[in-house]
LODOVEX-835720 format. One record per residue (C-alpha): residue number from 1; residue in one letter; z, y, x. Coordinates in Angstrom, 1 decimal. Example, Ala and Ser with C-alpha at 12.3 -4.5 7.8 and 13.67 -1.06 7.14 Angstrom:
2
   resi   resn       pz       py       px
      1      a      7.8     -4.5     12.3
      2      s      7.1     -1.1     13.7
***
This chain:
85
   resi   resn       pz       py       px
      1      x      3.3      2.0      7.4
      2      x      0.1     -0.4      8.4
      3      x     -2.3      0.7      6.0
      4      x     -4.7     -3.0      7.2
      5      x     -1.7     -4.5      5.6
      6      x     -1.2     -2.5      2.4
      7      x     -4.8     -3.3      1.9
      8      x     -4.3     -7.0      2.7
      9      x     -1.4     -7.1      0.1
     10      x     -3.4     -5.1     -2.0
     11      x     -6.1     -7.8     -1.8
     12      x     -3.4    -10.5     -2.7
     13      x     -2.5     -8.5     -5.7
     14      x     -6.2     -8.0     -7.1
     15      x     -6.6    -11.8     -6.6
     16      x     -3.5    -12.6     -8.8
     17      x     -4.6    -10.1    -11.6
     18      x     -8.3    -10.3    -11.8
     19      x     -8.2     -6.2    -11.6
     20      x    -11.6     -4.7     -9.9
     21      x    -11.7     -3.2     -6.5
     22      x    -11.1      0.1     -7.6
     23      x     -7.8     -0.7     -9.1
     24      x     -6.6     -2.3     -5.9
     25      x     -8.4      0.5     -3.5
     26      x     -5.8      3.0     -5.2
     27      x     -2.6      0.5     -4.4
     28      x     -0.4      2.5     -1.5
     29      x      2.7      1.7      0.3
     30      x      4.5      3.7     -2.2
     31      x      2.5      2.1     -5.4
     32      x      5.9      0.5     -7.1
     33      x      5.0     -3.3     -9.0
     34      x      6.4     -2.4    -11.9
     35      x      5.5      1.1    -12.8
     36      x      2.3      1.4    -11.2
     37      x      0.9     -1.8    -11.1
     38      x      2.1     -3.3    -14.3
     39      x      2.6     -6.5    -12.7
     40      x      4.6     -9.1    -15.0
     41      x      6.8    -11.2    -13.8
     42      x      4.4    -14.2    -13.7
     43      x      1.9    -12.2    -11.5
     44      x      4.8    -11.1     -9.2
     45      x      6.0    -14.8     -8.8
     46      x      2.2    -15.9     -8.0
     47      x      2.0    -12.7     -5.7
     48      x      4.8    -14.2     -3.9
     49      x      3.7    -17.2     -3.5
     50      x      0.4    -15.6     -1.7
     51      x      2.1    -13.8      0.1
     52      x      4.2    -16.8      1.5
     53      x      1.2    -18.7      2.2
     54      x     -0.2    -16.2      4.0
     55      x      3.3    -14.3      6.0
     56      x      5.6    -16.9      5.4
     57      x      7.5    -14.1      3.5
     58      x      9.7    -15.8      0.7
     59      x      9.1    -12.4     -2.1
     60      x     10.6    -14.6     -4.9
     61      x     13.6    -14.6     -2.9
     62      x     14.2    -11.2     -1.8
     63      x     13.1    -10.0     -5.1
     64      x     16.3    -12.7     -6.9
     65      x     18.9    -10.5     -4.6
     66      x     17.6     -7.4     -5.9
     67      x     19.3     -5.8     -9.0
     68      x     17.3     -4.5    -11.7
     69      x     16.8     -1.3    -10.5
     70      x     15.9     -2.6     -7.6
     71      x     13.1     -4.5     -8.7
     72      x     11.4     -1.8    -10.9
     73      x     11.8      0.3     -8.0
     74      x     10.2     -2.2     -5.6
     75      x      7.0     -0.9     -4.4
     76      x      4.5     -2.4     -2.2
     77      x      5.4     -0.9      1.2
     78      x      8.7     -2.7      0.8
     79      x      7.0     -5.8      0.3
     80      x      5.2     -4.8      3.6
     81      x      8.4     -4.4      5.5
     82      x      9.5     -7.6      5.0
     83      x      6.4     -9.2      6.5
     84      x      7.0     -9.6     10.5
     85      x      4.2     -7.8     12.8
***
């Protein structure tokens, strides 16, 4: 996995949450959204929409297909994968 991306999308994250550095220089590939993070669902969608500014990634998208388990198993990495390098 391309740890200069996990920390990009890391970045993103601490943006939409206001957390310090130190919360976002623990986020890793596996670091799921739900569980680990604690994201809600309005800092997810905002996520997504940085990170469809930025990767032209639609994470709102991929995340409606998912079932539920699937999006509170959703880490970060998968977020990664879905961004073209």
């Amino acid at each position: 996995m391309d740890g200069a991306l996990i920390r990009e999308l890391a970045g993103l994250l601490r943006a939409v949450t206001g957390e310090d550095e130190a919360w976002a220089a623990a986020i890793t590939a596996a670091s799921r959204l739900e569980d680990d993070l604690g994201l809600e669902s309005g800092e997810l969608a905002a996520w997504g929409d940085a990170v469809r500014v930025r990767y032209g990634v639609d994470v709102v998208g991929y995340v409606t297909g998912l079932d539920l388990d699937q999006i509170i198993a959703l880490t970060v990495g998968d977020v990664a994968a879905l961004v073209p390098r």
